[in-house]
C-alpha positions as CSV (number, residue, x, y, z in Angstrom):
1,X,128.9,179.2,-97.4
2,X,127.2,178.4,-100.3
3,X,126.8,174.9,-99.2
4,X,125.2,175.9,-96.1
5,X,123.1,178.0,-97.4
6,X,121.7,175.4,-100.3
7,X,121.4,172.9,-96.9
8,X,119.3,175.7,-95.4
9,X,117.1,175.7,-98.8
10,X,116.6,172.0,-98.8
11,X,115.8,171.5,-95.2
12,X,113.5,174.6,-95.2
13,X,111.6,173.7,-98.2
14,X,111.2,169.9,-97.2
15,X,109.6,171.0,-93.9
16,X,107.2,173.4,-95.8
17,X,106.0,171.2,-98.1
18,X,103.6,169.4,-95.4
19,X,101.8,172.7,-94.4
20,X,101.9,174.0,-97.5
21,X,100.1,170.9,-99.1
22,X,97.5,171.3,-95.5
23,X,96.5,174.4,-96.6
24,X,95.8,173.8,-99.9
25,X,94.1,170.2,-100.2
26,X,92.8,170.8,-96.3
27,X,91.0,167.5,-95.5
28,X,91.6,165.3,-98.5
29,X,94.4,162.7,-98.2
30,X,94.9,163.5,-95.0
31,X,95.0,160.4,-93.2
32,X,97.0,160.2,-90.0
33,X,100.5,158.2,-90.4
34,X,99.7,156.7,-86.6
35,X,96.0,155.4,-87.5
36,X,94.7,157.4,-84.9
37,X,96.9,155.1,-82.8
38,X,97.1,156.2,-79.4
39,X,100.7,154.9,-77.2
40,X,101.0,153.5,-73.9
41,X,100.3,156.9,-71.9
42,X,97.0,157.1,-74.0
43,X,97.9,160.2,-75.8
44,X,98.1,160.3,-79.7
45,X,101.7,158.3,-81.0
46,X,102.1,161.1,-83.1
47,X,99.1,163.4,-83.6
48,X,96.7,164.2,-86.0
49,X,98.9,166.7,-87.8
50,X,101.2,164.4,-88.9
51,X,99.6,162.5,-92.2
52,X,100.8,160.4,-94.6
53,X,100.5,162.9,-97.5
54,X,102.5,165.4,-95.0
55,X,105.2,162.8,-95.1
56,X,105.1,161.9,-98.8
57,X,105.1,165.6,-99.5
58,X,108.9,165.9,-97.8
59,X,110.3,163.3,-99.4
60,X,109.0,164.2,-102.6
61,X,110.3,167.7,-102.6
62,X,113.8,166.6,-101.1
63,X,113.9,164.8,-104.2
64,X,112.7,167.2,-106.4
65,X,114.2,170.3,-104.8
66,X,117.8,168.6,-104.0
67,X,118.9,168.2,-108.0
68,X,117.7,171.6,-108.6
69,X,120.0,172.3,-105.7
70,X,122.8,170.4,-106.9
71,X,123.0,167.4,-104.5
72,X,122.8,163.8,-106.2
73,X,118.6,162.6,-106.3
74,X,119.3,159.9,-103.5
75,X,120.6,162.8,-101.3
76,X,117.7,164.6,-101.9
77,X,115.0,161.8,-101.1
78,X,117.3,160.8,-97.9
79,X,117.7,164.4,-96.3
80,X,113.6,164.5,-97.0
81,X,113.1,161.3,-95.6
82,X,115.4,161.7,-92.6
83,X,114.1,165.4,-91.8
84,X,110.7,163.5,-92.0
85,X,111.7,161.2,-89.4
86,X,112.6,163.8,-87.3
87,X,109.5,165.5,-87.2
88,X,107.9,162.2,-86.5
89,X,110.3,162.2,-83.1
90,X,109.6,165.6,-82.3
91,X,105.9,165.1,-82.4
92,X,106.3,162.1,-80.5
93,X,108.3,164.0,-77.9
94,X,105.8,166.5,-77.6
95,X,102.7,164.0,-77.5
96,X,104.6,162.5,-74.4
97,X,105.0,165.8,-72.7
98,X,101.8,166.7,-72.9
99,X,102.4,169.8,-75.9
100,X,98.4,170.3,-78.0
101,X,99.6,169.6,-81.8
102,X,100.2,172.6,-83.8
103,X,102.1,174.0,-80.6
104,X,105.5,175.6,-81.8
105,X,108.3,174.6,-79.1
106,X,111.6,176.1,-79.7
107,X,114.5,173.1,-79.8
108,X,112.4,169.9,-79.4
109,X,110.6,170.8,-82.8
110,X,113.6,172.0,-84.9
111,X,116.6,170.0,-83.6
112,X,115.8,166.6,-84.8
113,X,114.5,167.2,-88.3
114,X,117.4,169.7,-88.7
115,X,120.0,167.2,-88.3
116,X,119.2,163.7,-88.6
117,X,120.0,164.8,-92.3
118,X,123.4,165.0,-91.5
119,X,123.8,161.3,-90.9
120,X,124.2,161.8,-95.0
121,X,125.5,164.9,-95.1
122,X,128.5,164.8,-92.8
123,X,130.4,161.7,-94.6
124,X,129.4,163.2,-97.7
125,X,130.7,166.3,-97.8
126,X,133.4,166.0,-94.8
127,X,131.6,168.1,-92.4
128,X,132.6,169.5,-88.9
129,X,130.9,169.0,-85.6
130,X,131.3,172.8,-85.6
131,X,129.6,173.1,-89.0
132,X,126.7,170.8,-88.3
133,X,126.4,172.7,-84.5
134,X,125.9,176.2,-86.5
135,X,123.6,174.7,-89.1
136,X,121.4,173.0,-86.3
137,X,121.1,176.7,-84.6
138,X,120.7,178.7,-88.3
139,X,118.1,176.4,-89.6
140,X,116.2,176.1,-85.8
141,X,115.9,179.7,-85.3
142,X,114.2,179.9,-88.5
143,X,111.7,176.9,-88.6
144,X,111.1,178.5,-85.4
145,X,109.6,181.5,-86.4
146,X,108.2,180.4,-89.8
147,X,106.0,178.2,-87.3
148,X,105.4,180.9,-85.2
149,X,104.6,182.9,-87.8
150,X,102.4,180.2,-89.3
151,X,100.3,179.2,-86.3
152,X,100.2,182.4,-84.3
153,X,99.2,185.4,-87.1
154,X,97.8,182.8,-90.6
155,X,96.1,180.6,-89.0
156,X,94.8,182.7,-86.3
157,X,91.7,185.1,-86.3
158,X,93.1,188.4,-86.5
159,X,89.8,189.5,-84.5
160,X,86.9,188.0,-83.4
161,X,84.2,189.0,-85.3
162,X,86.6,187.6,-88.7
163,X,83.7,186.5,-91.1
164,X,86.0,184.5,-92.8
165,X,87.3,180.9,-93.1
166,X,91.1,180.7,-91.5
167,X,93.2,180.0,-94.6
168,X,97.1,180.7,-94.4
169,X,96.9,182.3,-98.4
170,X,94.0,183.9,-97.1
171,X,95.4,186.0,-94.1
172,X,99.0,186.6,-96.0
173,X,97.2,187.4,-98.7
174,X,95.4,190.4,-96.2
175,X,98.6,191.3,-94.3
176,X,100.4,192.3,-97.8
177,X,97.4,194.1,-99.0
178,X,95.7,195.4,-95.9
179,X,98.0,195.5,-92.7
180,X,101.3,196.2,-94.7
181,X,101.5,200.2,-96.3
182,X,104.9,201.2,-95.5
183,X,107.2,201.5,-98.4
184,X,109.1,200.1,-99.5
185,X,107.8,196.7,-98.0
186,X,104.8,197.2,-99.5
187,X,106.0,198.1,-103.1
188,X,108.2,195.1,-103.3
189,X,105.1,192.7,-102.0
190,X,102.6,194.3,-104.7
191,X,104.7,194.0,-107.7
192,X,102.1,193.9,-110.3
193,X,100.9,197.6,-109.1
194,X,103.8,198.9,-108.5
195,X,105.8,197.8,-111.1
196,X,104.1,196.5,-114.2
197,X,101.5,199.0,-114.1
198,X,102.4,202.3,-112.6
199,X,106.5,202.2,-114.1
200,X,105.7,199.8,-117.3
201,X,102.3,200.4,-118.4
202,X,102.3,204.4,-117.6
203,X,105.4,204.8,-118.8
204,X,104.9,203.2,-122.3
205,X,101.4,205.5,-122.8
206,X,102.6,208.6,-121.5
207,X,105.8,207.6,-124.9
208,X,103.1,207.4,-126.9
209,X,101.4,210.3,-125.9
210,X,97.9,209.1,-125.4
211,X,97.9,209.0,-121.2
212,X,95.9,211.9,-121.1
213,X,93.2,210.6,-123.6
214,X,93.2,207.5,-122.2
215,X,92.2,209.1,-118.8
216,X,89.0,211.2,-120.3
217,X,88.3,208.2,-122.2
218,X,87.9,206.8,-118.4
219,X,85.5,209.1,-117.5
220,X,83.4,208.7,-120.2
221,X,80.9,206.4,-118.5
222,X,77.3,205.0,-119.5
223,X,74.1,203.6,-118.3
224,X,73.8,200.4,-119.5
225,X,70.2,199.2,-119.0
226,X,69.5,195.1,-119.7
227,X,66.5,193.5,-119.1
228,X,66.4,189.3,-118.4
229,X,63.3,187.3,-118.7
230,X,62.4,184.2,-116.2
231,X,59.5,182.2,-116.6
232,X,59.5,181.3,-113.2
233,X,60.0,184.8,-111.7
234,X,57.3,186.3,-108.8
235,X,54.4,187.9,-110.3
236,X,55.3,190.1,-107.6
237,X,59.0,191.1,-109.1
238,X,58.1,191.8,-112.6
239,X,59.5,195.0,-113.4
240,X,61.9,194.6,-110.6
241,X,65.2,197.1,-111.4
242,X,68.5,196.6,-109.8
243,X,71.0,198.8,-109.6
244,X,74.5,197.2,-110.1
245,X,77.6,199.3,-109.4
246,X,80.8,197.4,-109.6
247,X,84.4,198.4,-109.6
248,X,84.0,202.0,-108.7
249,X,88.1,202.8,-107.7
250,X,86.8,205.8,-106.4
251,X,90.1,207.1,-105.2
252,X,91.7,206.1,-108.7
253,X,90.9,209.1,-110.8
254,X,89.7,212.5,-110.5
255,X,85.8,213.5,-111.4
256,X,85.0,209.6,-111.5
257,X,83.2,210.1,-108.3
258,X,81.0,213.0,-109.5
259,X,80.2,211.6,-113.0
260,X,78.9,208.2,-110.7
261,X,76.8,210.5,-108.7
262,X,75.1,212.1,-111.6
263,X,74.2,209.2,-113.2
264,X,72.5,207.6,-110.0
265,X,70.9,210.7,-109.2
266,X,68.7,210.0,-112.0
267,X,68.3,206.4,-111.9
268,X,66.2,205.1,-108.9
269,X,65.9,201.4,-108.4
270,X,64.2,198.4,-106.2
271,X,67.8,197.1,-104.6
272,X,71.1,198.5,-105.3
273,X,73.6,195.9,-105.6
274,X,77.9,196.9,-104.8
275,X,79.6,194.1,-106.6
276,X,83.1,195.1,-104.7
277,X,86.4,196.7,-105.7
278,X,86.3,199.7,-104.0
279,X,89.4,201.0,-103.9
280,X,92.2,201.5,-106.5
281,X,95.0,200.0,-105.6
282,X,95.5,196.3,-104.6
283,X,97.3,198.0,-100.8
284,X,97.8,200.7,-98.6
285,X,95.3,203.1,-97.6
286,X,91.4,203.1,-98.4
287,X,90.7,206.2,-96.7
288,X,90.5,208.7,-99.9
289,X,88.1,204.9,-101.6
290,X,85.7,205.7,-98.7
291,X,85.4,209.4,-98.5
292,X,84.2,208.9,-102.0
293,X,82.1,206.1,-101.0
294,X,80.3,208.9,-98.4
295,X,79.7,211.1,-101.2
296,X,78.0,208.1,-103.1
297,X,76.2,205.6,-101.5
298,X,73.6,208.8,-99.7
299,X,72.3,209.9,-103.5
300,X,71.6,205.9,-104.0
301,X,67.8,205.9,-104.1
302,X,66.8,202.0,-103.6
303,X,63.5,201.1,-101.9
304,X,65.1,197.9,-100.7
305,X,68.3,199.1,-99.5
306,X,71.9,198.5,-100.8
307,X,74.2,195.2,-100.5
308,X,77.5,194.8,-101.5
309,X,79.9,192.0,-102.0
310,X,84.1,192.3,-101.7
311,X,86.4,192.3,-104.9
312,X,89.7,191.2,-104.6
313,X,91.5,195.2,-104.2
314,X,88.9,195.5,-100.6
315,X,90.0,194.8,-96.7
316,X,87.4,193.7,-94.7
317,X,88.2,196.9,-92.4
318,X,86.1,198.6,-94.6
319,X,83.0,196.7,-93.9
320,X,82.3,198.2,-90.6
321,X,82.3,202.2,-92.3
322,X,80.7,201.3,-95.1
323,X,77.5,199.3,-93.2
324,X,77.4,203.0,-90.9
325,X,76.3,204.1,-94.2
326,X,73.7,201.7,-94.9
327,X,75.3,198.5,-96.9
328,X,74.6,195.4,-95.8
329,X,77.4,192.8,-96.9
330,X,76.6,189.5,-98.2
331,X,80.3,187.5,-97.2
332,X,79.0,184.0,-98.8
333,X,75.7,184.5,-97.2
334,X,71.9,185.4,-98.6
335,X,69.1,188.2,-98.4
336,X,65.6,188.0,-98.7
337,X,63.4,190.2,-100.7
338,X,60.2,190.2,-100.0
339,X,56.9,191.5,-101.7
340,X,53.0,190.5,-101.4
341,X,53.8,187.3,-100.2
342,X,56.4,186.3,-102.5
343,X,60.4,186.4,-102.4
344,X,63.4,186.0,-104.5
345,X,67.0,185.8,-102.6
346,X,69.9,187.6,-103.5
347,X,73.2,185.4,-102.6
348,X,76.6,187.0,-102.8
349,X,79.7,185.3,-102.4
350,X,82.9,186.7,-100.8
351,X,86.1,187.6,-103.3
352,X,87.4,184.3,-105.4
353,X,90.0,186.0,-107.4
354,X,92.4,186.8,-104.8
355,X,91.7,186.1,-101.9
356,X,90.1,182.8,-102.5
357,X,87.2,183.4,-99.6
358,X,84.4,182.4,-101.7
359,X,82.1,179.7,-100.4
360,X,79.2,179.0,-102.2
361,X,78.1,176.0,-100.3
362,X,77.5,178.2,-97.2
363,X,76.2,181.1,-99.4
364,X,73.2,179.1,-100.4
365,X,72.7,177.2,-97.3
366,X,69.6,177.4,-96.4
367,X,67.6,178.6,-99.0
368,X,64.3,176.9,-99.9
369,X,63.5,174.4,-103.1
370,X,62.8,176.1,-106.0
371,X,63.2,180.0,-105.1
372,X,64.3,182.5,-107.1
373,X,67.8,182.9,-106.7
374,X,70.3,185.9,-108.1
375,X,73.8,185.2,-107.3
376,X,76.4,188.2,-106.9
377,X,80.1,188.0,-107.2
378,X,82.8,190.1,-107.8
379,X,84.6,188.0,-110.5
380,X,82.9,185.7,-113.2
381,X,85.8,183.1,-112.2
382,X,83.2,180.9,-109.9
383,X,80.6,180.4,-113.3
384,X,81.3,176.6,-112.8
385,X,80.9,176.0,-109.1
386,X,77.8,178.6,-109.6
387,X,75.9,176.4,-112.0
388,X,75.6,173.7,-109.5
389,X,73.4,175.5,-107.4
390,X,71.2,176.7,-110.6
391,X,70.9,180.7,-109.9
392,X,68.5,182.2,-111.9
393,X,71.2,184.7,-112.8
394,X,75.0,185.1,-111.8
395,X,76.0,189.3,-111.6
396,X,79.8,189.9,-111.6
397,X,82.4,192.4,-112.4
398,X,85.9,192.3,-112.3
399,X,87.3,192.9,-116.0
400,X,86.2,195.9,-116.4
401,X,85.5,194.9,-119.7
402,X,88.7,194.8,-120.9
403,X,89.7,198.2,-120.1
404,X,92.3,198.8,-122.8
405,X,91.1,197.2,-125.9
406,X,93.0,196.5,-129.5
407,X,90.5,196.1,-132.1
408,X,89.9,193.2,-133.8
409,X,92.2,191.4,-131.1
410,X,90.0,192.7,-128.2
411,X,91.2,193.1,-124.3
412,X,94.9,193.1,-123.7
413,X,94.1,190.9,-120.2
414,X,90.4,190.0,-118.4
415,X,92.1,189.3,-114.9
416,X,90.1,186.5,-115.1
417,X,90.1,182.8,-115.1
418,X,87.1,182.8,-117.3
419,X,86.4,182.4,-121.0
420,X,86.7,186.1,-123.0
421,X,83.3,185.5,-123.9
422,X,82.4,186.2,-120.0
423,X,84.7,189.2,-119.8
424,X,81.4,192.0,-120.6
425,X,77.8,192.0,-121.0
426,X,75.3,189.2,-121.3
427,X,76.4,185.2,-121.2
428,X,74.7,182.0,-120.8
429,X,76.9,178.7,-119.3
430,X,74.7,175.4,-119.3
431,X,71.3,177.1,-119.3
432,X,72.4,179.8,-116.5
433,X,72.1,183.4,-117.8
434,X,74.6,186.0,-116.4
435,X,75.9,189.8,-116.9
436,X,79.4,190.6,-116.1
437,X,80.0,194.5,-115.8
438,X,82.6,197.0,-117.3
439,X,82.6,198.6,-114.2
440,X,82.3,202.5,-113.4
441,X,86.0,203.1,-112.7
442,X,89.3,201.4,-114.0
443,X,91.8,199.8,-112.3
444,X,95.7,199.5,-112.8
445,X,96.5,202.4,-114.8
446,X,94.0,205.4,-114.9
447,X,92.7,204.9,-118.9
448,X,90.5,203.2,-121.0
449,X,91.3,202.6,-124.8
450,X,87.9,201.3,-126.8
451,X,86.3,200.9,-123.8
452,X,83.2,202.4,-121.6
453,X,82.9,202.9,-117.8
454,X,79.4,201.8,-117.1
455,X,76.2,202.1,-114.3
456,X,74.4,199.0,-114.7
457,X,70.4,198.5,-114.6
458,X,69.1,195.2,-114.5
459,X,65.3,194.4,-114.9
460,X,63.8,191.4,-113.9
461,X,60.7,190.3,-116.2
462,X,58.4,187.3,-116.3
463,X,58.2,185.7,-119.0
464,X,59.8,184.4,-122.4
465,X,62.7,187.1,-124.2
């Protein structure tokens, strides 16, 4: 048994590695093994889904995996290479009866690169006709529906207004945050919430007895008002206040949603800016995240309306109620704002931190030479692909400053990518100014330690600081 199931491994793993390596390098190296040949019928020899680096990628990881696996290295690069082979024949099978590559056919895909392998393994390790039969239907049944999985619900638009790019990491990443919010499936598939922070990191300040001070510390929030100069800003915009609200967790603590209200009530502004993470948790439910978000968004007073951007704990089912309330979503697209004649654009950029659906080429497509450009995204993670496209100034979120703090040392974790020295406040990279916020609510665990929830003014001014 424990043969057949490190076989199952091997074989599994090898035939992953070529989707796997298509989703994350997408076009590069990804040369067709047939040339873009086509046989004696006319049709494709193999297809275009069948590449060199696909084939490479087998191999390799027969070799790597097999040792780790226990077979000898040339068993591991021959099983690869042979269960390559025999996706080459299936694909050639299929091209010859007329099948569209990428079509998942139940036998004709799974037999031959399941056991042409055994032309090594059999002698090797002694093995039945019986054994090899079994294997063939084990290991077929599940390549089976791993492709149908893989083709029919990853790389498929789960509806057809979907805004974004079809990416397999992309749409499991929504499934096990979004679709998914039965326990215990969905406890298991979120193991930083459910474990790390709500057992480990609740349990260990509830021992020391500071939980409860580190939740009123949480709703101790400020407005933070920070002004940016631009020599090359509109006449027109001088004076210009945005309101930024990022990482509100609405649903994560009780009173956050009031003490947000009260500070907006008193704060009006030219554009109010949503720089994502509405809701608490990273799954389930966003209901009780909205119903605070219809409290909210109504006592936003913003003479140019309110757009908002995704963070990395939002579904994009919640697009559709939160635009009946009057945000317009920027999902790697732009906005024009408009004032005697003159304009600056505000270009937000979809989550990059988890979901990986940020594209900043299509989010400034289309704007004009030499505008005045303000680029929103959730996380500061993108600061190096933003400075390509030369924003006047990059708004972000995400780290909520730190959240729990340890003085000198300074934030236990950022969440982020970035340098510390992009984690809160005011930055510069390469001659590109930018202001990451703390955020108004906290996320993980319910507390903040040396830190301060924040509303965020920003105020554009002409001129030199």
């Amino acid at each position: 048994m424990a043969l057949f199931i490190r076989l199952l491994i091997l074989l599994w793993l090898a035939n992953f590695a070529p989707p796997f390596l298509a989703q994350i390098f997408e076009s590069r190296w990804s040369r067709p093994i047939d040339g873009g040949y086509s046989f004696l019928d006319g049709r494709p020899l193999f297809g275009r889904n069948k590449t060199v680096r696909g084939v490479l990628a087998g191999i390799i990881t027969g070799g790597l995996i097999g040792p780790v696996l226990g077979f000898p290295l040339w068993l591991g690069l021959g099983a690869g290479f042979l269960s390559m082979l025999g996706d080459l024949l299936s694909s050639f099978l299929k091209r010859r009866f007329s099948f569209t590559s990428g079509d998942a056919v139940l036998g004709l895909d799974q037999i031959p690169e399941g056991l042409l392998p055994f032309i090594l393994f059999t002698p090797y390790y002694s093995l039945s006709v019986g054994y090899v039969v079994l294997f063939g239907v084990v290991f077929g049944l599940g390549a089976y529906f791993g492709s149908v999985f893989l083709n029919g619900v990853l790389l498929r638009k789960p509806f057809e207004s979907y805004p974004r790019r079809i990416r397999a990491l992309t749409r499991f990443r929504e499934l096990v945050s979004c679709k998914i919010t039965a326990s215990p499936f969905r406890q298991i598939l979120n193991f930083e919430d459910a474990v790390y922070y709500h057992l480990f990191m609740k349990s260990v300040f509830k021992a020391l007895r500071i939980y409860e001070r580190g939740k009123k510390n949480a709703l101790i929030i400020e407005k933070q008002e920070v002004s940016f100069y631009f020599c090359d800003l509109p006449p027109a915009f001088d004076g210009y206040k945005i309101l930024f609200l990022s990482d509100l967790h609405l649903d994560g603590l009780d009173g956050l949603t009031e003490k947000v209200i009260e500070i907006i009530r008193q704060t009006p502004a030219d554009m109010c800016i949503l720089g994502g993470d509405f809701r608490m948790e990273t799954s389930g439910s966003f209901a009780a995240a909205l119903s605070g978000m219809r409290l909210l968004v109504p006592e936003i007073r913003a003479k140019d309306g309110i757009l908002g951007v995704l963070g990395n704990h939002d579904c994009l089912e919640i697009l559709e109620s939160l635009k009946e309330l009057g945000v317009s979503f920027l999902l790697n697209d732009s906005h024009v704002v408009e004032r005697g004649g003159q304009s600056i654009w505000i270009v937000g950029v979809d989550d990059c931190h988890y979901f990986k659906a940020h594209d900043l080429e299509s989010a400034f497509d289309g704007l004009p030479l030499q505008t005045f450009s303000i680029l929103v995204s959730h996380s500061n993670e993108v600061y190096k692909e933003a400075v390509e496209y030369r924003p006047n100034l990059f708004l972000c979120g995400h780290t909520h400053g730190g959240q729990i703090l340890i003085p000198p040392f300074g934030p236990i974790f950022t969440h982020s990518k970035a340098p510390r020295r992009f984690c809160h406040g005011k930055w510069e990279y390469e001659g590109m100014p930018g202001y990451t916020s703390a955020g108004a609510g906290v996320s993980g665990v319910p507390v903040r330690f040396n830190s301060k929830g924040e509303v965020t003014v920003v105020t554009l001014r002409r001129g030199r600081a």
